[in-house]
N, CA and C atoms as an extended XYZ file, in Angstrom:
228
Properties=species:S:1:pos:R:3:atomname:S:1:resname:S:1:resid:I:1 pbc="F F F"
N        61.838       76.945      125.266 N   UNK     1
C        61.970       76.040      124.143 CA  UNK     1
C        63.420       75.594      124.056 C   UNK     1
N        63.357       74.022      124.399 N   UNK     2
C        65.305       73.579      124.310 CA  UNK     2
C        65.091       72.928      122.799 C   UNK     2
N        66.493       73.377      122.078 N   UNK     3
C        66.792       72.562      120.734 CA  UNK     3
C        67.282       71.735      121.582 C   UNK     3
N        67.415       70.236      119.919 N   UNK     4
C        67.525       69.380      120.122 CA  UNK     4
C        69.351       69.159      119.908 C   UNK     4
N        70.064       68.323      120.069 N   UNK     5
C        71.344       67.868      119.217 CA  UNK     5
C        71.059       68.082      118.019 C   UNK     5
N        70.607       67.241      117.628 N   UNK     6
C        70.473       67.400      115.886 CA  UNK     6
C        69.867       68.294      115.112 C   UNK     6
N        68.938       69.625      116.129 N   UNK     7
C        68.427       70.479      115.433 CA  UNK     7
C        69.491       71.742      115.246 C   UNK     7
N        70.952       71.481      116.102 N   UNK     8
C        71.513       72.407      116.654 CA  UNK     8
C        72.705       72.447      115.364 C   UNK     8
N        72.701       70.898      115.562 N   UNK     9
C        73.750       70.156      114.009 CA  UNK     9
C        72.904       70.661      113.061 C   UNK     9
N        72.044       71.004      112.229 N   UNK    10
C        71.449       71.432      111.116 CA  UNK    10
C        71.078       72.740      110.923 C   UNK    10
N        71.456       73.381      111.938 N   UNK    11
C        71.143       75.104      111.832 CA  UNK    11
C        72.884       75.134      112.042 C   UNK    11
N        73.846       74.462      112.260 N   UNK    12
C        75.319       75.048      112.037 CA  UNK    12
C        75.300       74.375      110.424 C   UNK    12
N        75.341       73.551      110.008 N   UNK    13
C        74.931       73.424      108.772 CA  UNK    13
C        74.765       74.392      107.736 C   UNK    13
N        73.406       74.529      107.644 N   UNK    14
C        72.701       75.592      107.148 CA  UNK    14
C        73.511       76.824      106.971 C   UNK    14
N        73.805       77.499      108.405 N   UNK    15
C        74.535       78.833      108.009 CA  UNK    15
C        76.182       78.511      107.602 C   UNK    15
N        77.297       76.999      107.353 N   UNK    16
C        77.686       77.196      107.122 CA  UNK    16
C        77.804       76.784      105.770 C   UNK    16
N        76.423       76.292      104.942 N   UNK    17
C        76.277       76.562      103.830 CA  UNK    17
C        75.983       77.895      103.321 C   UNK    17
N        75.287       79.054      103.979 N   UNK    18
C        74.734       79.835      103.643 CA  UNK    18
C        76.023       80.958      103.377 C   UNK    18
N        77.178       80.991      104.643 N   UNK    19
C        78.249       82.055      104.499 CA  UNK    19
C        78.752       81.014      103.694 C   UNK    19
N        79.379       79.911      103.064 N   UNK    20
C        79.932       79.586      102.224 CA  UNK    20
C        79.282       80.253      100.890 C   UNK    20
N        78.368       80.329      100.233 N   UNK    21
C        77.317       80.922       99.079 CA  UNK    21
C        77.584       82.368       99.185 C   UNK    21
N        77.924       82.974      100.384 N   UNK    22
C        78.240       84.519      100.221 CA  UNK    22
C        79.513       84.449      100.176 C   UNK    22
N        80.775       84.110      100.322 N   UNK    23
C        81.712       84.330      100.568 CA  UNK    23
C        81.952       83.755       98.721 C   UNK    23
N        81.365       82.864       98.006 N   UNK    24
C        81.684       82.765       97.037 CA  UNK    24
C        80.687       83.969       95.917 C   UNK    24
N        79.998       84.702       96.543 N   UNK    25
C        79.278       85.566       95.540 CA  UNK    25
C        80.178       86.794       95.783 C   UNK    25
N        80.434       87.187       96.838 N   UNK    26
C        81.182       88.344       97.366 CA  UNK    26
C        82.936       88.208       96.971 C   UNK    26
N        83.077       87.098       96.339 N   UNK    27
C        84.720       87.394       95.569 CA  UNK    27
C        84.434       87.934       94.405 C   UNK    27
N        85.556       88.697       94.291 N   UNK    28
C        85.617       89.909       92.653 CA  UNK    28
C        86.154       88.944       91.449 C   UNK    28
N        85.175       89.318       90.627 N   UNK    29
C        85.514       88.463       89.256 CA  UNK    29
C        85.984       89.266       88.281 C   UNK    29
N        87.038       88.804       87.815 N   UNK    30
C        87.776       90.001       86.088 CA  UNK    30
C        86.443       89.941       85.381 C   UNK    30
N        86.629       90.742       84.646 N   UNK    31
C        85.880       90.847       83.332 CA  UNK    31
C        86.529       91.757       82.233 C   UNK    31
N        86.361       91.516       81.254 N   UNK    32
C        86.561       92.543       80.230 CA  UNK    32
C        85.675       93.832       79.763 C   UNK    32
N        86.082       95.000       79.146 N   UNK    33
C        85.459       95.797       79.638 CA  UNK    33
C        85.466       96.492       78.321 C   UNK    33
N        84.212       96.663       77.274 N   UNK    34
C        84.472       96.668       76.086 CA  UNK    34
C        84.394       97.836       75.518 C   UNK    34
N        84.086       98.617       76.305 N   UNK    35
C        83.563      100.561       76.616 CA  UNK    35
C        85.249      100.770       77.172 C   UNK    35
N        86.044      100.463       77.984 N   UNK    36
C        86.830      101.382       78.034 CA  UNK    36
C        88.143      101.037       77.419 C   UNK    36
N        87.970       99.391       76.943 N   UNK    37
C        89.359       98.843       76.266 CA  UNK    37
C        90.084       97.739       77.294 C   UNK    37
N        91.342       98.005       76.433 N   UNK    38
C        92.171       96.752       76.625 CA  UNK    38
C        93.351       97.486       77.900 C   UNK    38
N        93.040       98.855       78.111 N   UNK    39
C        94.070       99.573       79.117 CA  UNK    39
C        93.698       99.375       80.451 C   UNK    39
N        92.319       98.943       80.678 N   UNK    40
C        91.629       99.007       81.913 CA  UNK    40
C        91.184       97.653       82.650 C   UNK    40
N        91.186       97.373       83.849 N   UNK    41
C        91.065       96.257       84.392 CA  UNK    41
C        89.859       96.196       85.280 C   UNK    41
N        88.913       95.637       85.099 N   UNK    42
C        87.245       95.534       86.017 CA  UNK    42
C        87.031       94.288       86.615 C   UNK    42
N        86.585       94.770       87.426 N   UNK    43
C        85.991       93.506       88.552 CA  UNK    43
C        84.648       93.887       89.076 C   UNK    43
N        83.932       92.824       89.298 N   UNK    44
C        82.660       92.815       89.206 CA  UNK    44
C        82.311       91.725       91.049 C   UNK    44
N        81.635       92.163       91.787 N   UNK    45
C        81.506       91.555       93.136 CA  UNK    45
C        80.072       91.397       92.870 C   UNK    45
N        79.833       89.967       93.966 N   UNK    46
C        78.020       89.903       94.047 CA  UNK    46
C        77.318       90.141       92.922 C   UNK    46
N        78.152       90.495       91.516 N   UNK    47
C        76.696       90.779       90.387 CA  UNK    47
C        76.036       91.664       90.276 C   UNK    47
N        76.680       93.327       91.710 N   UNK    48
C        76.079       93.971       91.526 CA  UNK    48
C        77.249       95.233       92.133 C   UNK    48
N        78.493       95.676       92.209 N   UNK    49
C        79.001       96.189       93.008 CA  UNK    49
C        80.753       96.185       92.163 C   UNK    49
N        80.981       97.135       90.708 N   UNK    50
C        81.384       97.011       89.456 CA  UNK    50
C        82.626       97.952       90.024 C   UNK    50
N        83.895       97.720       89.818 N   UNK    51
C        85.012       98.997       89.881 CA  UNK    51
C        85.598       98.680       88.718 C   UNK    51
N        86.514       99.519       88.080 N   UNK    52
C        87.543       99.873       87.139 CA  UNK    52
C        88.984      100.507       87.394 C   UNK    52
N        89.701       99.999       87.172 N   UNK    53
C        91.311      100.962       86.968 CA  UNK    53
C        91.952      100.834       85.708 C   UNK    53
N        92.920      101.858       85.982 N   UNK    54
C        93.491      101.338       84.521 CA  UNK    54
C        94.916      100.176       85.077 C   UNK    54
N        95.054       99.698       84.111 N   UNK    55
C        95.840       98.442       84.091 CA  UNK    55
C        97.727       99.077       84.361 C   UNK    55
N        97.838       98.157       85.305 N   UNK    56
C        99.301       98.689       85.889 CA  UNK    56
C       100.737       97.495       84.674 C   UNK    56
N       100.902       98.770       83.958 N   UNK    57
C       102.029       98.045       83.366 CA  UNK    57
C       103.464       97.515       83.953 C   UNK    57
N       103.936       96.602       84.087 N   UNK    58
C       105.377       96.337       84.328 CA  UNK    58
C       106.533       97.522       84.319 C   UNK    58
N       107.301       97.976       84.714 N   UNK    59
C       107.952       98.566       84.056 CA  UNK    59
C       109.441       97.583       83.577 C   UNK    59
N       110.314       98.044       82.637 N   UNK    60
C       111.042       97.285       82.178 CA  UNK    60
C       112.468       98.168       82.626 C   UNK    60
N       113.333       97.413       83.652 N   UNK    61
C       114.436       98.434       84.160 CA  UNK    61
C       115.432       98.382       83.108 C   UNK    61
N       115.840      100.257       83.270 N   UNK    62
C       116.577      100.340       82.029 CA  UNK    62
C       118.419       99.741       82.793 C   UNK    62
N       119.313       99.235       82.368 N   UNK    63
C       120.711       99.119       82.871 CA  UNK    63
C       121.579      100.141       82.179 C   UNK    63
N       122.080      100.851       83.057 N   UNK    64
C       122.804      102.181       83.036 CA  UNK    64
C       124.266      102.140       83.934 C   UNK    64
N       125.437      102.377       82.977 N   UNK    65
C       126.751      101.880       83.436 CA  UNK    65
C       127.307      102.974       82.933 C   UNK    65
N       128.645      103.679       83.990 N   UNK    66
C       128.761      104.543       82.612 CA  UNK    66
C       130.163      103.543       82.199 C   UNK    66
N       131.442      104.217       81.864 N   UNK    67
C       132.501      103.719       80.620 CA  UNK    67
C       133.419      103.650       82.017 C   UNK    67
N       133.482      104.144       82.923 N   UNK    68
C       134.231      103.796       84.069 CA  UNK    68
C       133.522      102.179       84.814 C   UNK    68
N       132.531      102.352       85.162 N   UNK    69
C       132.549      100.630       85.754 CA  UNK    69
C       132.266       99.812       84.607 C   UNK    69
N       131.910       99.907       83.169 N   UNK    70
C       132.258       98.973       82.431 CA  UNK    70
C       133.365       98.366       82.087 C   UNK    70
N       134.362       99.293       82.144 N   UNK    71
C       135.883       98.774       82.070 CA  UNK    71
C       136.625       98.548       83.328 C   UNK    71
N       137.411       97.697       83.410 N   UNK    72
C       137.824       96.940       84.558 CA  UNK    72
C       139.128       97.387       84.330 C   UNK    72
N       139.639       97.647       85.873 N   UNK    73
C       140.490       98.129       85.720 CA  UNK    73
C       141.700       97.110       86.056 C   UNK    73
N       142.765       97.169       85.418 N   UNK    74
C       143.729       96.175       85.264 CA  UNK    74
C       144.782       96.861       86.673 C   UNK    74
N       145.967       95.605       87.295 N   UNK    75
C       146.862       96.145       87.542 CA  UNK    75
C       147.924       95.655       86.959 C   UNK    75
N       149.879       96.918       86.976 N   UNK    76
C       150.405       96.337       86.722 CA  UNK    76
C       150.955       96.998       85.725 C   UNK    76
């Protein structure tokens, strides 16, 4: 059995409609998460395939000098 050209063009088609439809079901979507709060971050894949962490805060760097490199030293 030989395909045709155009049957060959419509089955590449097809599957690259079909992995396009998975590749957009299979990305992770946020959600909010009303059981564990506002600390935790969820994502939800395919509609069926759910994780959780807790939410990574920033940290805020502290600046620490002591009284020697704050003061400049003069010459003279």
């Amino acid at each position: 059995m030989t395909m045709s050209t155009r049957s060959l063009r419509a089955l590449a088609i097809a599957f690259a409609v079909v992995a396009g439809a998975a590749l957009l079901l299979a990305r992770p979507q946020p959600f909010e998460s009303a059981v564990l709060g506002a600390d935790w971050e969820c994502t939800q894949t395919a509609f069926v395939l759910t994780s959780c962490a807790p939410r990574v805060r920033e940290a805020i760097p502290a600046v620490e000098t002591s009284r020697k490199d704050a003061i400049r030293q003069t010459r003279g």
